[in-house]
C-alpha positions as CSV (number, residue, x, y, z in Angstrom):
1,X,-70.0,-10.7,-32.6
2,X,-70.2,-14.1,-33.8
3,X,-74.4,-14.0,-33.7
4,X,-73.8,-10.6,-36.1
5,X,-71.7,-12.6,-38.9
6,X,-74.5,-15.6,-38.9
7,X,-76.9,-12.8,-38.9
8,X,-75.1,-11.3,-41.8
9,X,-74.8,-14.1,-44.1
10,X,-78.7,-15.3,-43.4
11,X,-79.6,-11.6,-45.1
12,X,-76.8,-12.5,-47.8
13,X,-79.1,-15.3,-48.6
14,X,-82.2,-13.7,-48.7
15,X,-81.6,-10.8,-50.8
16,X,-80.0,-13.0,-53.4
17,X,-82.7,-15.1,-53.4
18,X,-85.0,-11.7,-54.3
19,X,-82.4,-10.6,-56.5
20,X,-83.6,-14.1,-58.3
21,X,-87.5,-13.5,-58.2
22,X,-87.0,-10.0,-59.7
23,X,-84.9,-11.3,-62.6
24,X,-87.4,-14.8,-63.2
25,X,-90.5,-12.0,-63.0
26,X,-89.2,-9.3,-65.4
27,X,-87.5,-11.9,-67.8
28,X,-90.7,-14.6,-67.8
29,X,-92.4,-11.5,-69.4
30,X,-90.0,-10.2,-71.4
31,X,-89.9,-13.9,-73.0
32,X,-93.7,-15.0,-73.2
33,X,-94.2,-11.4,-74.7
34,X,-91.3,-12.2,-77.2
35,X,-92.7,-15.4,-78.1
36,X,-96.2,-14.3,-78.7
37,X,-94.6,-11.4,-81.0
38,X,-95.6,-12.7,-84.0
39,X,-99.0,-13.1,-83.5
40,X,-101.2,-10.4,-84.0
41,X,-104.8,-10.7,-84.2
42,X,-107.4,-12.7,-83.1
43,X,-107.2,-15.7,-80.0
44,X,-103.6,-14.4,-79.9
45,X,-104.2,-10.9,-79.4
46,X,-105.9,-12.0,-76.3
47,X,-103.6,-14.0,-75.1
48,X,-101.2,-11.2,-75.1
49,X,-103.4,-8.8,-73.4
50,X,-104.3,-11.4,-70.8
51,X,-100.3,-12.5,-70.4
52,X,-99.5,-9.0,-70.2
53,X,-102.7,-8.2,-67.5
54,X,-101.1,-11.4,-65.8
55,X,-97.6,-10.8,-65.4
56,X,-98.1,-7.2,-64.6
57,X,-99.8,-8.1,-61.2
58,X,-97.7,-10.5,-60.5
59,X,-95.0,-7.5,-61.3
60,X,-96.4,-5.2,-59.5
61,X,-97.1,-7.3,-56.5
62,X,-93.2,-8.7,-56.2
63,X,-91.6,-5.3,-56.9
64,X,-94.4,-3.2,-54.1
65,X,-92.8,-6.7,-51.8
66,X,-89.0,-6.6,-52.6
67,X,-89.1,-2.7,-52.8
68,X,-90.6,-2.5,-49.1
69,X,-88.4,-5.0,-47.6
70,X,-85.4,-3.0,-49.0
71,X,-86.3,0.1,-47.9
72,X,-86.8,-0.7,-44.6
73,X,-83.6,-2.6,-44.4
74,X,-81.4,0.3,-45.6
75,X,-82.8,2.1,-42.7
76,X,-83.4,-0.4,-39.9
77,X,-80.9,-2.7,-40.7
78,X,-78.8,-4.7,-37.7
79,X,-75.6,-3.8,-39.4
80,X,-73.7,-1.6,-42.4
81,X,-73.7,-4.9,-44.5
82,X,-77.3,-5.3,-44.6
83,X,-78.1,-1.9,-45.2
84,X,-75.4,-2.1,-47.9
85,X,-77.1,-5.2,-49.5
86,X,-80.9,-3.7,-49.4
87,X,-79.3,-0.3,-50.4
88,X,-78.3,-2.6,-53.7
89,X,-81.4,-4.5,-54.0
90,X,-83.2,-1.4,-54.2
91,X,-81.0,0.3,-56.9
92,X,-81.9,-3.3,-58.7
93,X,-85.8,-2.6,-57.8
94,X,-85.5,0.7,-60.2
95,X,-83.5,-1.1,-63.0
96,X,-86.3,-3.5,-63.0
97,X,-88.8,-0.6,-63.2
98,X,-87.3,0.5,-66.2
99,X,-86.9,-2.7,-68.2
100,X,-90.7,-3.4,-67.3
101,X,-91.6,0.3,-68.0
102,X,-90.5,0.2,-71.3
103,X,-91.5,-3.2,-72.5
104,X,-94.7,-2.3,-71.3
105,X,-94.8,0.5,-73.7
106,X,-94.0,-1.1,-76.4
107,X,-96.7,-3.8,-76.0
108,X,-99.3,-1.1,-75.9
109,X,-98.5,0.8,-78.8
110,X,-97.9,-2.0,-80.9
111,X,-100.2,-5.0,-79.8
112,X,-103.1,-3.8,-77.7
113,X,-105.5,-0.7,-78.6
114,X,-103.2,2.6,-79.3
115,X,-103.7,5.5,-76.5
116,X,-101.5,8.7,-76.7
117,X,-102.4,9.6,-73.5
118,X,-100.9,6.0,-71.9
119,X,-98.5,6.4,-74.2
120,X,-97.0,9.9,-73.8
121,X,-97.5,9.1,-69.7
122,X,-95.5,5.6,-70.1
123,X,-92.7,7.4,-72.0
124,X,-92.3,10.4,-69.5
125,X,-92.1,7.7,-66.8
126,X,-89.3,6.2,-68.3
127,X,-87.2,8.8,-69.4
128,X,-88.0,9.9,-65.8
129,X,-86.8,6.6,-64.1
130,X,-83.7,6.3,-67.0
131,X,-82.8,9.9,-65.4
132,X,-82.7,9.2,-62.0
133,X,-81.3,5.4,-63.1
134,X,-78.3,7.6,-64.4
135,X,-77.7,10.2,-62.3
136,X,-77.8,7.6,-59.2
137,X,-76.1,4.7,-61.0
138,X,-75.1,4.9,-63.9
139,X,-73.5,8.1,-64.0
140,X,-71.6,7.2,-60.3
141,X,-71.1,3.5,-62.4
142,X,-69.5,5.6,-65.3
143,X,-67.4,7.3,-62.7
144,X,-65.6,4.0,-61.0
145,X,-64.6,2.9,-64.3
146,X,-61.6,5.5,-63.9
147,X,-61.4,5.1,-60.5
148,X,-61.1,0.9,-60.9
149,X,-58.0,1.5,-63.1
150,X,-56.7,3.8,-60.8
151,X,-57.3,1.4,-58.1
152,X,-55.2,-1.5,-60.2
153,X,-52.6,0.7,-61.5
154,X,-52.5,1.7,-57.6
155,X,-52.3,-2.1,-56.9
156,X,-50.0,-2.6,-59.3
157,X,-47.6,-0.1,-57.7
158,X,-48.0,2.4,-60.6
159,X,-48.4,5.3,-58.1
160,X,-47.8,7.9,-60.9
161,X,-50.4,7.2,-63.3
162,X,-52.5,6.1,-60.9
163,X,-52.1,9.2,-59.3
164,X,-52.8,11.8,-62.4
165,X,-56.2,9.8,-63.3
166,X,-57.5,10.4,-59.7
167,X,-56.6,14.2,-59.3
168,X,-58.0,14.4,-62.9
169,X,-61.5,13.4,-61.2
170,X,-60.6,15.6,-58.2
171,X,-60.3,18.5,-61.1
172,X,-63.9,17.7,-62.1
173,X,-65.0,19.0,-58.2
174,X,-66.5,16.3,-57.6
175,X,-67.5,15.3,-54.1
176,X,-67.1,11.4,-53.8
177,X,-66.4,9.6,-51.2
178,X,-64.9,6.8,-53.3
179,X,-62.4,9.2,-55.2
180,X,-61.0,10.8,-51.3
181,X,-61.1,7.2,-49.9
182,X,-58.3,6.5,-52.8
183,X,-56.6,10.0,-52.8
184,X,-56.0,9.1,-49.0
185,X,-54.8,5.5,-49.7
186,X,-52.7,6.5,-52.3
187,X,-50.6,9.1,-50.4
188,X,-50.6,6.6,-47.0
189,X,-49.6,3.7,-49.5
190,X,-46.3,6.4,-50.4
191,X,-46.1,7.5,-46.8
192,X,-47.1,11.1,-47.3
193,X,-49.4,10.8,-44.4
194,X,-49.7,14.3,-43.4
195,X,-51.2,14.5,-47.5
196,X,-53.4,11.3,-47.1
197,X,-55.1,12.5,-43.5
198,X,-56.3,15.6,-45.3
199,X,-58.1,13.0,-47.9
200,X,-59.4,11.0,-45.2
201,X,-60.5,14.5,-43.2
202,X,-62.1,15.7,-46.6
203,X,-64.2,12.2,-46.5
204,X,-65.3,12.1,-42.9
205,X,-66.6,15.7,-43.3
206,X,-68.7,14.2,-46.1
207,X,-70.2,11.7,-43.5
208,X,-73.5,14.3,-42.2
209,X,-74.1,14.0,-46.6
210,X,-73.8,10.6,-46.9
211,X,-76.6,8.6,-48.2
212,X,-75.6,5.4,-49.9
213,X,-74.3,2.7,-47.3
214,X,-71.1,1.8,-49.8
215,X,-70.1,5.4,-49.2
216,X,-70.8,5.1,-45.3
217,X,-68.7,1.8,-45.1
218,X,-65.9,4.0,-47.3
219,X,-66.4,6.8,-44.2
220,X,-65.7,3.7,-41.7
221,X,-62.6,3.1,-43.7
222,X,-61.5,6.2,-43.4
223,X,-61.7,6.8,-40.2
224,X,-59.9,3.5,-39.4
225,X,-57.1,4.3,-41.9
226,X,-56.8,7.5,-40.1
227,X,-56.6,5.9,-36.9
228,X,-53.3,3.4,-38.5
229,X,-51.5,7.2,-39.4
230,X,-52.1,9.1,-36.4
231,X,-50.2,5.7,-34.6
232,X,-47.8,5.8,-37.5
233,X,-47.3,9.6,-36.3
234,X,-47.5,8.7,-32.8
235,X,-50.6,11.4,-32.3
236,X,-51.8,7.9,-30.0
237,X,-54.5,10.5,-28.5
238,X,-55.9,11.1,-31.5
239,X,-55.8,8.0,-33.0
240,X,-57.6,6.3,-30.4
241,X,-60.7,9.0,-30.9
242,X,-60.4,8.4,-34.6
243,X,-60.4,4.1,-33.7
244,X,-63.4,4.8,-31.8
245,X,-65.5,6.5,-34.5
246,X,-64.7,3.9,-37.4
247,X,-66.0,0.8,-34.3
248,X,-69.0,2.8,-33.9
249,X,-69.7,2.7,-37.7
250,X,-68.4,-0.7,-38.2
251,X,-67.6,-3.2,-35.6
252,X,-67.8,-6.5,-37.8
253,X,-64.0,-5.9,-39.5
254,X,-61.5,-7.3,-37.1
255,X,-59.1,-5.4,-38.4
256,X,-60.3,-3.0,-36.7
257,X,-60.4,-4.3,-33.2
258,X,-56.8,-5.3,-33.9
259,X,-56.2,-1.6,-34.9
260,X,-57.5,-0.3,-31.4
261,X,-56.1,-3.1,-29.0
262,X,-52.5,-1.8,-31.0
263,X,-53.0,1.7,-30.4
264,X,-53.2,0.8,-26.8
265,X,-50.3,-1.6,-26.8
266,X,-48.0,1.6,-28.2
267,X,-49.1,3.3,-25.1
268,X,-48.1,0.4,-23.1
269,X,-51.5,-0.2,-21.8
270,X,-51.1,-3.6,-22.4
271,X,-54.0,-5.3,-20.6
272,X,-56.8,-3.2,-22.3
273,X,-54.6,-4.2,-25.5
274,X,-55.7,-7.9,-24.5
275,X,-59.9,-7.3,-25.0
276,X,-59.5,-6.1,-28.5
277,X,-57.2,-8.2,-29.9
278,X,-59.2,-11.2,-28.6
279,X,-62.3,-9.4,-30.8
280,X,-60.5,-9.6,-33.6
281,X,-59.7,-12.6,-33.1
282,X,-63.2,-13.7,-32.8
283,X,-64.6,-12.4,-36.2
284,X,-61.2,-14.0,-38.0
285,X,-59.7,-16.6,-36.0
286,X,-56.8,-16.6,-38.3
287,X,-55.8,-13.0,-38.1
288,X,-52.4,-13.8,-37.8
289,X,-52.1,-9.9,-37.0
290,X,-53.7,-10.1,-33.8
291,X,-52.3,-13.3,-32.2
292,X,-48.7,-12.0,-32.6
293,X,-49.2,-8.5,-31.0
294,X,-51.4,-10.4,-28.4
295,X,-48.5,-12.7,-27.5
296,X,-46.3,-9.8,-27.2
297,X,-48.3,-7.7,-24.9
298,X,-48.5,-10.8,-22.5
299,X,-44.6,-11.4,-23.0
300,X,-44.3,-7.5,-21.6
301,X,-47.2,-8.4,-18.9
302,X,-44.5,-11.3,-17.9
303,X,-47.7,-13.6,-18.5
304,X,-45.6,-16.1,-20.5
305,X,-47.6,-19.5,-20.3
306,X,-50.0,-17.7,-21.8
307,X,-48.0,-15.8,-24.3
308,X,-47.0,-19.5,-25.3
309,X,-50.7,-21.1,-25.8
310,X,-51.4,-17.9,-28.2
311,X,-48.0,-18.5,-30.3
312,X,-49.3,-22.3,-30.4
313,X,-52.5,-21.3,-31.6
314,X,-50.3,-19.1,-34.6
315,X,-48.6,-22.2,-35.7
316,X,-51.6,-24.3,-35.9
317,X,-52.6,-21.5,-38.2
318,X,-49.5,-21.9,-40.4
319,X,-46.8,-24.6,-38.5
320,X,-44.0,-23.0,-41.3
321,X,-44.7,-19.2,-40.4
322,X,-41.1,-18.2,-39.4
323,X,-42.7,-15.1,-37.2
324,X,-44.7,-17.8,-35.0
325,X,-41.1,-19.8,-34.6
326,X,-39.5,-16.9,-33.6
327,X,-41.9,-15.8,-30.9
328,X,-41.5,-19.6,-29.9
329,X,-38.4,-19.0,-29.4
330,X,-38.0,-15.8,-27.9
331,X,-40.2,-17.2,-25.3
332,X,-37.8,-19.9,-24.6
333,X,-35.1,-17.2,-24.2
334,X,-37.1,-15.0,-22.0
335,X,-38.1,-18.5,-19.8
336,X,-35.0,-19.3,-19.4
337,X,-35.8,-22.3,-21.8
338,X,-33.6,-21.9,-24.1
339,X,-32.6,-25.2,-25.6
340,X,-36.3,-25.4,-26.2
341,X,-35.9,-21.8,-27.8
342,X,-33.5,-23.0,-29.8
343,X,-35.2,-25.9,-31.8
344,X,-37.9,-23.2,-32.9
345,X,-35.1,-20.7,-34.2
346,X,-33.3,-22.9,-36.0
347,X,-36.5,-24.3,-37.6
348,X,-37.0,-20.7,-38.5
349,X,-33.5,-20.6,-40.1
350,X,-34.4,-23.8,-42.0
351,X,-37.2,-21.8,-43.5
352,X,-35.3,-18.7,-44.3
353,X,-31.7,-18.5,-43.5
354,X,-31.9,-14.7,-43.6
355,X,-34.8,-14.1,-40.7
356,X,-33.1,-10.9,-38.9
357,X,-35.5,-11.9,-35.9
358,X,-34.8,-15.6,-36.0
359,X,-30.1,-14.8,-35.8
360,X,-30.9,-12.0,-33.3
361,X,-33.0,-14.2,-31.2
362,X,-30.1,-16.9,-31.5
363,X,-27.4,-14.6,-30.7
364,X,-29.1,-13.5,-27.2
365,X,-30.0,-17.5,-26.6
366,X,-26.1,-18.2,-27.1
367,X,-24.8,-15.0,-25.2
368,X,-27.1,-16.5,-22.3
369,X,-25.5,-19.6,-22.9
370,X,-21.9,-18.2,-22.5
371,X,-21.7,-19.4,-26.1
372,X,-20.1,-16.6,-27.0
373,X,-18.2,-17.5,-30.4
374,X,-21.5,-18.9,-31.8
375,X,-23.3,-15.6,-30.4
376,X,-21.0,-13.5,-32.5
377,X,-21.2,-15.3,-35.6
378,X,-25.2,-14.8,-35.3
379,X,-25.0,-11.2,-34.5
380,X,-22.6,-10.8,-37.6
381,X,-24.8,-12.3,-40.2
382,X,-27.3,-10.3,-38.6
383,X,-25.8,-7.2,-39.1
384,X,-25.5,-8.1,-42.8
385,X,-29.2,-8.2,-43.2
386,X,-29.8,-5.0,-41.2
387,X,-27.3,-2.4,-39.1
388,X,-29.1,-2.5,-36.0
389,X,-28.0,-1.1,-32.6
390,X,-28.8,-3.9,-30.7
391,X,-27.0,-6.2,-32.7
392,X,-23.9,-3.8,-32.8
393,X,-24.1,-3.7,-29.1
394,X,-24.2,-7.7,-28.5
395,X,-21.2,-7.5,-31.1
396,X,-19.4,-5.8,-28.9
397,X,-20.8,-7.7,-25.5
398,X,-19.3,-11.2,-27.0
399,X,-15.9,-9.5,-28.5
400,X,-15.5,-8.1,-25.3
401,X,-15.9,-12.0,-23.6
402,X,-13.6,-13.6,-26.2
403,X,-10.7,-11.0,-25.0
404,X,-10.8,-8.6,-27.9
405,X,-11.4,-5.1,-26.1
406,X,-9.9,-3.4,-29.1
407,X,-12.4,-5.0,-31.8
408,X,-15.2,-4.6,-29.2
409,X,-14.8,-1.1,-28.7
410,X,-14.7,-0.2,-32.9
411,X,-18.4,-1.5,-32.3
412,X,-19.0,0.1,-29.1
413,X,-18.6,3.6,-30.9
414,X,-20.8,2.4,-34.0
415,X,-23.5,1.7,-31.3
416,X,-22.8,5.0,-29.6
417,X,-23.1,6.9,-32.7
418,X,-26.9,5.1,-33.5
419,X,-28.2,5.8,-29.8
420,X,-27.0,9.4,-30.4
421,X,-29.1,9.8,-33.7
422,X,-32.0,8.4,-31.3
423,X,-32.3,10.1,-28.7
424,X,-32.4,13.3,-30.9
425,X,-35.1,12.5,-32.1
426,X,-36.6,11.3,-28.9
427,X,-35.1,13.1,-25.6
428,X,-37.6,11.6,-23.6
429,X,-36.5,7.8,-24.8
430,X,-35.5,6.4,-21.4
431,X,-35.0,2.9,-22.7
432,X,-32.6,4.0,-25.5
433,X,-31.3,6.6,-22.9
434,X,-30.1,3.5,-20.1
435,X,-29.1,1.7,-23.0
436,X,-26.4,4.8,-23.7
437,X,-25.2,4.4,-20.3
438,X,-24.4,0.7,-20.6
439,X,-22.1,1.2,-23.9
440,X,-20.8,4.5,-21.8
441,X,-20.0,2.3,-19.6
442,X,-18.2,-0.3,-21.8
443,X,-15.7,2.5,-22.8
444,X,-15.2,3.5,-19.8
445,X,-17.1,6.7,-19.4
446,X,-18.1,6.0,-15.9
447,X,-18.9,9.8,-15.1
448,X,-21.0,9.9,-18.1
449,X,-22.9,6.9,-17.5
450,X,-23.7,7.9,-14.4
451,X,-24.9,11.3,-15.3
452,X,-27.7,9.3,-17.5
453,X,-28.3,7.1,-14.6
454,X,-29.2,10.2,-12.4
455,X,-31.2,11.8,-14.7
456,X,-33.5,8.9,-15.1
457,X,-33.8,8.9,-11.3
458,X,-34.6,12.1,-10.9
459,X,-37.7,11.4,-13.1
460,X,-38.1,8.5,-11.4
461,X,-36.5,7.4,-7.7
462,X,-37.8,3.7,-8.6
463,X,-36.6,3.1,-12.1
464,X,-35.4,-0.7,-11.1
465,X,-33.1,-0.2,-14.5
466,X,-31.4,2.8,-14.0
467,X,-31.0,1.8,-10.2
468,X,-29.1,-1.5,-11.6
469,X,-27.1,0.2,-14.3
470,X,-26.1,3.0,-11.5
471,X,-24.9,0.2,-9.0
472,X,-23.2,-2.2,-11.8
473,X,-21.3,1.1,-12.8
474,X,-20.3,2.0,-9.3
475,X,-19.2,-1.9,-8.4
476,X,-17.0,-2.0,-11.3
477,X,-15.3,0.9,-10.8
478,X,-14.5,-0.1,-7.4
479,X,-16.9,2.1,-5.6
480,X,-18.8,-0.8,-3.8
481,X,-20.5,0.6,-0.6
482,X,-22.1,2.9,-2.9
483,X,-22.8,0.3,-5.7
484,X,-24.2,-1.8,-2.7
485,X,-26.5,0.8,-1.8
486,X,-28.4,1.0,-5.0
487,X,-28.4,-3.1,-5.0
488,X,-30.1,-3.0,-1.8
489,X,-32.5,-0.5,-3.4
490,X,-33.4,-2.9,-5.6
491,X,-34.0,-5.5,-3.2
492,X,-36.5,-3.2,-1.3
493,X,-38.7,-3.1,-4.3
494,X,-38.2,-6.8,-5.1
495,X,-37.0,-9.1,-2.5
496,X,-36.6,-11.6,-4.5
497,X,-34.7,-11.0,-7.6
498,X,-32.4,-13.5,-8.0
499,X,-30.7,-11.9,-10.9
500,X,-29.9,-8.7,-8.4
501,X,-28.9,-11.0,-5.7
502,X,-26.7,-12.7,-7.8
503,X,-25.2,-9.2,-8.9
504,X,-24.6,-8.1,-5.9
505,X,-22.6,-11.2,-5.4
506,X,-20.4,-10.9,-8.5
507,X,-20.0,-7.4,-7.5
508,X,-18.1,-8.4,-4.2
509,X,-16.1,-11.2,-6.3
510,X,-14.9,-8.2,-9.1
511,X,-13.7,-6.5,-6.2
512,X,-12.0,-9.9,-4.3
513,X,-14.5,-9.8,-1.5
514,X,-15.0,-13.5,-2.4
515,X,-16.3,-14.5,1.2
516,X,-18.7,-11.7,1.6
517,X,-20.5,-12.6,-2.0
518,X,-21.2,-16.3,-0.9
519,X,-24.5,-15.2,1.6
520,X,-26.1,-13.4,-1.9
521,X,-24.8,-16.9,-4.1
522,X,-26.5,-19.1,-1.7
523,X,-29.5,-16.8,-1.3
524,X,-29.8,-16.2,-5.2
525,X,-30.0,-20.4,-5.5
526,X,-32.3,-21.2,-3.1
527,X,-34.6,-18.5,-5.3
528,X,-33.5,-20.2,-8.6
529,X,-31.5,-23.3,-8.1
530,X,-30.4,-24.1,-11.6
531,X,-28.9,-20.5,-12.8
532,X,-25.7,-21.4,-14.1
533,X,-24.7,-17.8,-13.7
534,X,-24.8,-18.4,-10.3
535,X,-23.8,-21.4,-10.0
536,X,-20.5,-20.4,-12.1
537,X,-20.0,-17.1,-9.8
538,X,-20.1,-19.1,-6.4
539,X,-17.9,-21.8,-7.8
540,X,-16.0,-18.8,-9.0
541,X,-15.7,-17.4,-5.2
542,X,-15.0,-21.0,-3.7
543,X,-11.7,-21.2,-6.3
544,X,-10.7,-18.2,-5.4
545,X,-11.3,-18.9,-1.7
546,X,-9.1,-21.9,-2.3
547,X,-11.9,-24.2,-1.7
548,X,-10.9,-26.1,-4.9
549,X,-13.6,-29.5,-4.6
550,X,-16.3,-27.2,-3.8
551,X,-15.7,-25.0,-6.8
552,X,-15.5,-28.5,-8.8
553,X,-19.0,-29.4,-7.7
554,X,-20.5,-26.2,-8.9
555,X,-18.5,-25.7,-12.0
556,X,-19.9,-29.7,-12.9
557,X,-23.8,-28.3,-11.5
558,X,-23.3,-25.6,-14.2
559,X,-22.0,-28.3,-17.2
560,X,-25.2,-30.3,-16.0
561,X,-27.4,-27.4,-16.2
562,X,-26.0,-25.6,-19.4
563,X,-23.8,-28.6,-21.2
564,X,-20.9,-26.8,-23.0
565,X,-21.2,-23.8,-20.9
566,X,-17.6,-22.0,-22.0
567,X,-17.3,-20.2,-18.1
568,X,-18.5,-23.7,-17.1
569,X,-15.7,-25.3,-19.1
570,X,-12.9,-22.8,-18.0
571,X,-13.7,-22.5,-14.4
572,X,-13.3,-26.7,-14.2
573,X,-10.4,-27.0,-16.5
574,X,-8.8,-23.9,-14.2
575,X,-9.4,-25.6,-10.5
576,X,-8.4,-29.4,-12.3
577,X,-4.7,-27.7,-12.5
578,X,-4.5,-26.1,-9.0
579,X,-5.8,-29.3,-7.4
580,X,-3.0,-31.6,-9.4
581,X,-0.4,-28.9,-8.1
């Protein structure tokens, strides 16, 4: 790919540089004959007919050269933007033509011997070459005037009057690429996509017609645009076929590439997602565009060392892009890392106080840190940028910590409300659907929250998250053999999952089976020794087991892993006063 753009810019050079020797040829004649216009008879008179003999080999020869290397680099060209530049070169060739055409004829009826027969066959010739001139260029030239100040009023956001010049040239019936490319951008840039496809549709029926390569390049376009609305509309199918056709046309415009690997990452095929963004990457090594979806599809393949050299890679691009500090940091959070997380957020809230991404990142870094009055002030100034679910869930996730159940469920319900509108749009949303369960759960809808569980089983017996929402649901309503049951599930298809292990533990504590929870505690460590939830819980068991200096060492291994730690801070403060009694 890299080979095509050096490739590309050698033939930019070389057809400027004949651009340059048909300009110096025509205008060196143009000027000698100028000069020499005053003389008429005698030693001059010869001069003229030899300077006009002269430069009209010379003419002939460079045009006969230029106008075969153009031709056969609109056809056999390596790629659409050399058979765009020879397509140019040649419309430059008949200009040329022209201008030489007709100072031609006026040399011969004015300074050398007067033939009606030249000159009736010289003026036919012109007015010939002027006609084609027009109806290929001039006339198309005449044409994009109206369309250029659609195209600024268009980029100036004046969709209405942009919009009445370009269905006035629609009116004319006229069958342009250019104007359908527009129409179709137009109506996508006002999100009427179902109006815009038929655009793009009407200019990729055009493509069999299709001579000029401006107007293929337009088709490429279109194709690709139609590609971004079908994944808009979620027709992913379709979109890929459309993705497919524009690469065939054009593979040198990474936004392309990026286009395709995004498509794929929609349909969570997030390794094939990988090879295309790393194209586009290739042709524009800062398409900014590209690195982030690449670091996310490797955050969802759990590949997160490398998820973290690509974010590196953004910031060397721009070390003050807030969306490259947030994926630092949500990379921390998702590592476990997150005092490291941290430093990048808040050097994203430096930047811009208001980031949505950068307090909701925060928020889920403190809740992990038990931090949970901090959490909710980030969650809250959040939710003043945007009213999102998420954020009115954790709302209600750190309320419910601090001991206001009445507060927490008033956003509970809001939550509720937004998963509701959801999910009817999308029945199938399984995500959104075990997310329902959770806040079902929170309000103590146990029947109904297990209903969702059991329907995402029945599509799928090995849904790790509906198997882990179904036994949290069971353990704290008291049903624990049962809840057990599904933990051990769990364990089947990952042996070791700490987090589940640890559950499981917690589980047995909720229900005061504190000395049965200590085997999954000490198993949960030896898997990750430095979990402070852990940590916490077994200390948690050992207090309660009365084993009051053993609770104290873990509730200090917590405080060393995770200073400040509120549950850290509690659970010593609590065994500090039943050891002095």
């Amino acid at each position: 790919m890299a080979d095509l753009i050096a490739i590309n810019r050698k033939y930019e050079k070389i057809f400027k540089l004949l651009d340059i020797v048909l300009i110096c040829t025509v205008f060196s004649s143009i000027i000698l004959n100028s000069i020499s216009i005053f003389y008429f008879t005698g030693f001059y008179e010869d001069m003229i007919s030899i300077s006009h003999g002269t430069f009209g080999f010379v003419f002939l020869f460079v045009f006969l050269f230029v106008f075969a290397f153009s031709i056969f680099f609109s056809e056999k060209g390596k790629s659409e933007r050399i058979k765009s530049l020879a397509l140019t070169t040649l419309g430059k060739c008949a200009l040329f033509v022209i201008m030489y055409i007709a100072i031609d004829f006026v040399i011969n009826l004015i300074f050398i011997n007067f033939n009606w027969i030249s000159a009736i066959f010289l003026l036919g010739a012109s007015i010939f070459l002027i006609c084609v001139w027009y109806n290929f260029f001039l006339f198309k030239g005449m044409f994009n005037l109206k369309l250029r100040k659609a195209r600024k009023l268009r980029s100036k956001e004046n969709h209405d009057e942009a919009l009445i010049i370009f269905n006035e040239l629609e009116n004319k019936n006229c069958e342009y690429p250019s104007l359908y490319y527009d129409l179709g951008r137009i109506h996508e840039d006002n999100e009427k996509y179902v109006k815009s496809l038929e655009y793009f549709n009407k200019l990729i029926n055009l493509e069999g017609t299709i001579k000029f390569s401006h107007d293929k390049k337009l088709c490429a376009y279109a194709y690709g645009h139609k590609a971004y609305i079908l994944r808009i509309l979620k027709r992913y199918d379709e979109a890929l076929e459309a993705i497919d056709k524009c690469l065939l046309l054009m593979d040198d415009e990474d936004g392309f590439w990026d286009e395709k690997g995004y498509i794929l990452f929609c349909l969570e095929k997030y390794e094939k997602s990988l090879y295309f963004f790393d194209k586009s990457v290739e042709l524009n090594y800062t398409n900014q565009y590209a690195y982030i979806y690449k670091v996310h599809a490797l955050i969802n393949l759990e590949r997160y060392d490398e998820a973290d050299e690509v974010a590196n890679s953004l910031l060397n691009i721009d070390s003050k892009d807030t969306v490259s500090l947030d994926i630092k940091g949500k990379i921390g959070f998702l590592t476990k890392n997150y005092h490291k997380g941290l430093e990048y957020i808040e050097k994203s809230l430096k930047i811009d106080p208001n980031d949505f991404d950068a307090l909701y990142i925060k928020g889920n870094i403190l809740f992990a840190l038990n931090r949970y009055g901090e959490a909710l002030n980030c969650f809250k100034k959040a939710l003043k940028i945007e009213e999102d679910i998420y954020v009115l869930k954790y709302i209600g996730l750190c309320l419910e910590e601090l001991g206001k159940l009445d507060e927490a469920k008033k956003y509970y319900y809001k939550a509720l409300s937004c998963y509701d509108s959801l999910l009817n749009e999308n029945e199938e949303d399984n995500y959104n659907l075990l997310e329902k369960a959770i806040i079902l759960e929170k309000l103590g809808k146990v029947e109904e929250s297990l209903d969702i569980c059991d329907e995402l089983l029945k599509k799928d017996s090995n849904d790790s998250g509906a198997l882990f929402r179904k036994a949290c649901v069971l353990g704290v309503s008291g049903r624990v053999t049962e809840s057990m049951k599904f933990f051990n599930k769990i364990l089947k298809l990952e042996p070791d999952d700490a987090a589940t292990l640890n559950n499981m533990g917690w589980m047995l504590c909720e229900n005061e089976k504190f000395e049965e929870s200590l085997p999954y505690f000490n198993k949960a460590l030896e898997l990750d020794s430095k979990n402070y939830d852990t940590l916490h819980s077994k200390g948690y068991a050992l207090e309660n087991l009365g084993k009051y200096q053993e609770a104290l060492e873990y509730y200090d291994k917590v405080l060393d892993v995770n200073h400040g730690d509120e549950d850290g801070l509690k659970g010593r403060e609590s065994v500090l006063k039943k050891i002095k009694k």
